[in-house]
C-alpha positions in Angstrom: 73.4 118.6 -0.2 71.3 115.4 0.7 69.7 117.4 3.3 68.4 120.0 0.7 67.1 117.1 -1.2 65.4 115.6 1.5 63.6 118.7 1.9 62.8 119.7 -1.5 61.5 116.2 -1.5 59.4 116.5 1.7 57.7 119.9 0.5 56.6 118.5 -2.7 55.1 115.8 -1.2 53.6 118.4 1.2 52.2 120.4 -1.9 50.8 117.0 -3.2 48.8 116.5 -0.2 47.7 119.8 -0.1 46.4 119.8 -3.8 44.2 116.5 -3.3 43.0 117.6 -0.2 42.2 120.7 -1.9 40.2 119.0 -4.9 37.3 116.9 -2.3 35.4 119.6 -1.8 35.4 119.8 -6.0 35.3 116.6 -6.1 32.0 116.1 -3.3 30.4 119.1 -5.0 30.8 117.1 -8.6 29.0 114.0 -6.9 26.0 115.8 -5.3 25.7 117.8 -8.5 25.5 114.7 -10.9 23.2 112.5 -8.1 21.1 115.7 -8.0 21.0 115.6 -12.0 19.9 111.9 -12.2 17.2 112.5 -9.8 15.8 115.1 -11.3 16.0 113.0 -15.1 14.3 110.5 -13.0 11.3 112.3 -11.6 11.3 114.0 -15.3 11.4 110.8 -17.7 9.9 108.1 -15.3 5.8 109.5 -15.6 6.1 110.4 -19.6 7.5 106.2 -19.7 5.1 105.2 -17.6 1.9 106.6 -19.6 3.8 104.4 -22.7 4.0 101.7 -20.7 0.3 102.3 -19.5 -0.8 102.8 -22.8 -0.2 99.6 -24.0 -0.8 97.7 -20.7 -3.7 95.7 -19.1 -5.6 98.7 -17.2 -6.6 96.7 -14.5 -3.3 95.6 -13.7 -2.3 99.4 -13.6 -4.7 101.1 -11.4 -4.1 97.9 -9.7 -0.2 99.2 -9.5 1.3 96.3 -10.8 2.6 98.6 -13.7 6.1 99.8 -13.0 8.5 99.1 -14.8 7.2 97.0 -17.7 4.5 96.8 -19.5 1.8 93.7 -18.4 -0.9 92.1 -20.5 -0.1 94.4 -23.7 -3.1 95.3 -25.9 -3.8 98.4 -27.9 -7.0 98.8 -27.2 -6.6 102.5 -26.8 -4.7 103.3 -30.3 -6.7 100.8 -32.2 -10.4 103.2 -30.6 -8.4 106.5 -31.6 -7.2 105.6 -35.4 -10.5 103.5 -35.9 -12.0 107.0 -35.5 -12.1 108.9 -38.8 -11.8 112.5 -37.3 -8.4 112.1 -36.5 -6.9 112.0 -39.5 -9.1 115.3 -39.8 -7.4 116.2 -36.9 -3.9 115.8 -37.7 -4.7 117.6 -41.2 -6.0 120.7 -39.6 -2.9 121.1 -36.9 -0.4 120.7 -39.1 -1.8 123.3 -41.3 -2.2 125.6 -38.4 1.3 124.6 -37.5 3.0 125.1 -40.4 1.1 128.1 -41.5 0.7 129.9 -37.9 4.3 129.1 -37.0 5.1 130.5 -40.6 3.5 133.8 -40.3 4.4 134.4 -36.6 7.8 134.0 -37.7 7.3 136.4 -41.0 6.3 139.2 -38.1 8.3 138.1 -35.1 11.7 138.5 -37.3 11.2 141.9 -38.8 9.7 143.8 -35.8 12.5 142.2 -33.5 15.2 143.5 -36.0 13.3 147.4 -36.2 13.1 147.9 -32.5 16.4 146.4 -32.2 17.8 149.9 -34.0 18.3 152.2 -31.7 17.9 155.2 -34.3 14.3 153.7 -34.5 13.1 157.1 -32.7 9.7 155.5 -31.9 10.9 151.9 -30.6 10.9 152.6 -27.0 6.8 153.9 -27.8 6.3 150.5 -30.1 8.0 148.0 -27.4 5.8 150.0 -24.9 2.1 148.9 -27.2 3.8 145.3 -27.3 4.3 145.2 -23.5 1.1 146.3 -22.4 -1.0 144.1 -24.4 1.0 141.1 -21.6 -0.4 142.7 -18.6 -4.1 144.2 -20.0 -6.3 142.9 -23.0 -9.5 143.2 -24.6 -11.1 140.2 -22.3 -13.0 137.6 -24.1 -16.3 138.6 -24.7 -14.9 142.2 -26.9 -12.2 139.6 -29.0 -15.2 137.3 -29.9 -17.5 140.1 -30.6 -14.3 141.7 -33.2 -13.4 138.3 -34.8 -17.3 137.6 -35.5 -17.4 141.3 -36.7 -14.5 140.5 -39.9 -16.7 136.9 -40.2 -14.0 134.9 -38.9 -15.7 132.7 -36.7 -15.8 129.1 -37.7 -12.8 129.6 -40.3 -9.5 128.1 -40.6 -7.9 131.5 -41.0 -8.5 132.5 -37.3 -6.8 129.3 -36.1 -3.8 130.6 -38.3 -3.7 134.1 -37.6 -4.5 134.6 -34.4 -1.7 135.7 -31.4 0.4 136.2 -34.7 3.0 137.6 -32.4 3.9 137.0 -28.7 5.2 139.5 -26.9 7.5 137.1 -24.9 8.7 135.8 -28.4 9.5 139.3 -29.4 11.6 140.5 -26.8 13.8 137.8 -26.8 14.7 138.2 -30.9 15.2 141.8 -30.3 17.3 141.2 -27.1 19.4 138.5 -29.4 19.3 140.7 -32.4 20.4 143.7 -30.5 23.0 141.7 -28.2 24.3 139.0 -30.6 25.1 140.8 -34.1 27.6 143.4 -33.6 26.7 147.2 -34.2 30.3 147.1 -36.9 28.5 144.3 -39.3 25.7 147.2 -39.8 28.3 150.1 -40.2 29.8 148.0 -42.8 27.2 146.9 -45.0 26.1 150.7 -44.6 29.3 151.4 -46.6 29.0 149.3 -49.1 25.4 150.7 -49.5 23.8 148.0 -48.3 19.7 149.1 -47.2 17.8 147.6 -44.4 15.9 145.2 -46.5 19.2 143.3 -47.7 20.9 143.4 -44.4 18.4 142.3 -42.9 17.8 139.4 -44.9 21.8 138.7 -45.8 23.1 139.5 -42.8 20.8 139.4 -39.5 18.6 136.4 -40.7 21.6 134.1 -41.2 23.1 134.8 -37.9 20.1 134.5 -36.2 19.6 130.6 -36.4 19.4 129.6 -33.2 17.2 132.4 -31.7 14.8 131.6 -34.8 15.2 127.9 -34.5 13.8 128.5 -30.7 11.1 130.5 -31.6 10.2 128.9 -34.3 9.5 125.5 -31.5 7.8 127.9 -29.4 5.5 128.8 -31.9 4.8 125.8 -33.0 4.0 124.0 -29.5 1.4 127.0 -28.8 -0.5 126.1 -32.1 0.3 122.2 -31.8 -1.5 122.7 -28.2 -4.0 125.3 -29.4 -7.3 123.7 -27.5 -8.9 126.9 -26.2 -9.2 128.9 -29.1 -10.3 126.6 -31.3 -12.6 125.5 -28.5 -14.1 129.2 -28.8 -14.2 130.2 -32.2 -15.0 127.1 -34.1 -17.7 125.3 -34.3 -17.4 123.6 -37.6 -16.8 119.8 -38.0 -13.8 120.1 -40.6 -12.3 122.7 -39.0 -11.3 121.2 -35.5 -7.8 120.6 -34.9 -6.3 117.5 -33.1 -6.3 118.0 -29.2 -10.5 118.8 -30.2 -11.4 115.4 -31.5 -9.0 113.7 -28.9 -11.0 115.6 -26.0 -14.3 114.0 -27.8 -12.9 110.5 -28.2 -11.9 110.7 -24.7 -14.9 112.2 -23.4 -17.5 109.2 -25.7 -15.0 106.8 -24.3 -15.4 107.9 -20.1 -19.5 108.4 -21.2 -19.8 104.5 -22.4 -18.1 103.7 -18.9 -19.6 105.7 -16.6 -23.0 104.5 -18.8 -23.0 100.9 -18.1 -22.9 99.1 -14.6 -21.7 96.5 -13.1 -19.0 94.0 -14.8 -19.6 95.3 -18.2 -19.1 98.9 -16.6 -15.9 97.6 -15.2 -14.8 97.1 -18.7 -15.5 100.4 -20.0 -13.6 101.9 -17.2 -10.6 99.9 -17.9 -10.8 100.9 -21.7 -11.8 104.6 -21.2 -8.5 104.4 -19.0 -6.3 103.4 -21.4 -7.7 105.4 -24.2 -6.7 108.0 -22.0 -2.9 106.7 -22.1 -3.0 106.5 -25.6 -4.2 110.2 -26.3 -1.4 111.3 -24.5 1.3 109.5 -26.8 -0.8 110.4 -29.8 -1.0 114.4 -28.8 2.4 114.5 -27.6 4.9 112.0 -29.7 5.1 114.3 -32.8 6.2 117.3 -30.8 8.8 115.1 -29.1 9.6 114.2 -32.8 10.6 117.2 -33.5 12.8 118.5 -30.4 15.9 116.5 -31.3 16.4 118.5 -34.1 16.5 122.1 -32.6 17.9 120.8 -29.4 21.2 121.8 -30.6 19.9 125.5 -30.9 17.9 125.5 -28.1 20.0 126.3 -25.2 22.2 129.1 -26.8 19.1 130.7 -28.4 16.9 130.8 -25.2 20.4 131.9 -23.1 21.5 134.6 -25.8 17.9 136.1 -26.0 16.6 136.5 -22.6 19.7 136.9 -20.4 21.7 139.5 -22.2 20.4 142.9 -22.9 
């Protein structure tokens, strides 16, 4: 009897040994994962904290590198020389119109042609996606789109800025895969029965449980317009028109011309403030956006998952 015990005894201690040797390698693998993790954070966080610090620092004393950690000497010169300037408030009038409005009307298109080539009795879908597709790999070129939007007297309008890539075909495919992938096919059959058209189940059914793949979208959207340099680089030219990354490039670029324009110690100085005007232009262009991320953040991750993996 004692002997049995003894035994019993000796192969669960056994198993217990076994077990926690068998959890290192989980537990090794668990330690390089989360030291990988704060690396990466690190190499991620550390320059977007350093262009604050910067921003409000000596520049001298950071081209010098003496800027690290903290910031040395603080002065905002650079955020006093941007909202001194009239045009930005100009600026941040103009992008938030195009925001709202061009993030409002991609969606209004986005939404509805994701749910219709999400049918699959849509007999023309496949020839639809197909258009949508090709329009990623081959486009008009420049010169033609210039030469179409001057043609419907578009040029030097706010509408342009608003209207124009009104949908992205990356955009599109991943509501339709989430619409397609996410909602069942028995929701549809249902409200079918109960006589339910398109329109409303579209709108009662498919719209409310699509938050997170609109909530993603939606951010997408509204970075490309927030960003928007290029186009309104090309197709505006009036004053009152220009969004906010416009009159930032010309405050920078009349700040680096009154540096590079004087010499010696005086020249110095203009260096030093061009410098950290450029610090500050990147807080002002990018702090709203970063605003706004904590609250889709939640969405974010299931919506970009759902939409482009399934399907």
């Amino acid at each position: 009897m004692d002997m049995s015990i003894e035994k019993s005894i000796d192969s669960q201690a056994i198993k217990a040994k076994e077990k926690t040797f068998s959890k290192w390698p989980d537990r090794i693998f668990g330690a390089v994962v989360i030291i990988l993790s704060i690396l990466v954070v690190i190499i991620i966080a550390y320059p977007l904290y350093f262009v604050v610090i910067a921003s409000i620092s000596n520049s001298n004393l950071v081209n010098q590198g003496a800027v690290t950690f903290w910031p040395k000497d603080i002065r905002f010169y650079g955020y006093e020389q941007i909202m001194q300037d009239k045009r930005i408030w100009t600026g941040y009038g103009n992008t938030i119109l195009y925001v709202v409005a061009g993030t409002a009307l991609n969606m209004a298109i986005t939404m509805p042609a994701a749910y219709a080539l999400s049918r699959k009795d849509f007999k023309a879908r496949n020839a639809v996606m197909f258009y949508f597709v090709f329009t990623m790999f081959f486009n008009g070129g420049l010169v033609p789109t210039y030469m179409t939007v001057s043609a419907m007297h578009l040029i030097s309008t706010k509408t342009i800025l608003i209207i124009f890539v009104a949908v992205n075909t990356y955009n599109l495919i991943i509501a339709r895969t989430f619409i397609a992938t996410a909602i069942p096919d028995e929701l549809y059959e249902a409200a079918i029965l109960d006589g339910c058209s398109h329109f409303k189940y579209f709108f009662a059914v498919v719209l409310p449980l699509s938050k997170a793949v609109i909530s993603v979208l939606t951010l997408y959207y509204a970075v490309f317009h927030w960003n928007d340099y290029f186009n309104a680089l090309i197709y505006n030219s009036k004053e009152s028109n220009v969004p906010l990354q416009i009159v930032l490039r010309q405050i920078l670029l009349l700040n680096q011309a009154f540096a590079s324009g004087n010499g010696g110690v005086q020249g110095g100085y203009g260096q030093s403030s061009a410098d950290q005007v450029k610090y500050a232009v990147l807080i002002v262009s990018t702090l709203p956006i970063l605003c706004v991320y904590p609250f889709v953040q939640k969405y974010f991750e299931k919506g970009v998952m759902i939409g482009a993996v399934k399907g």
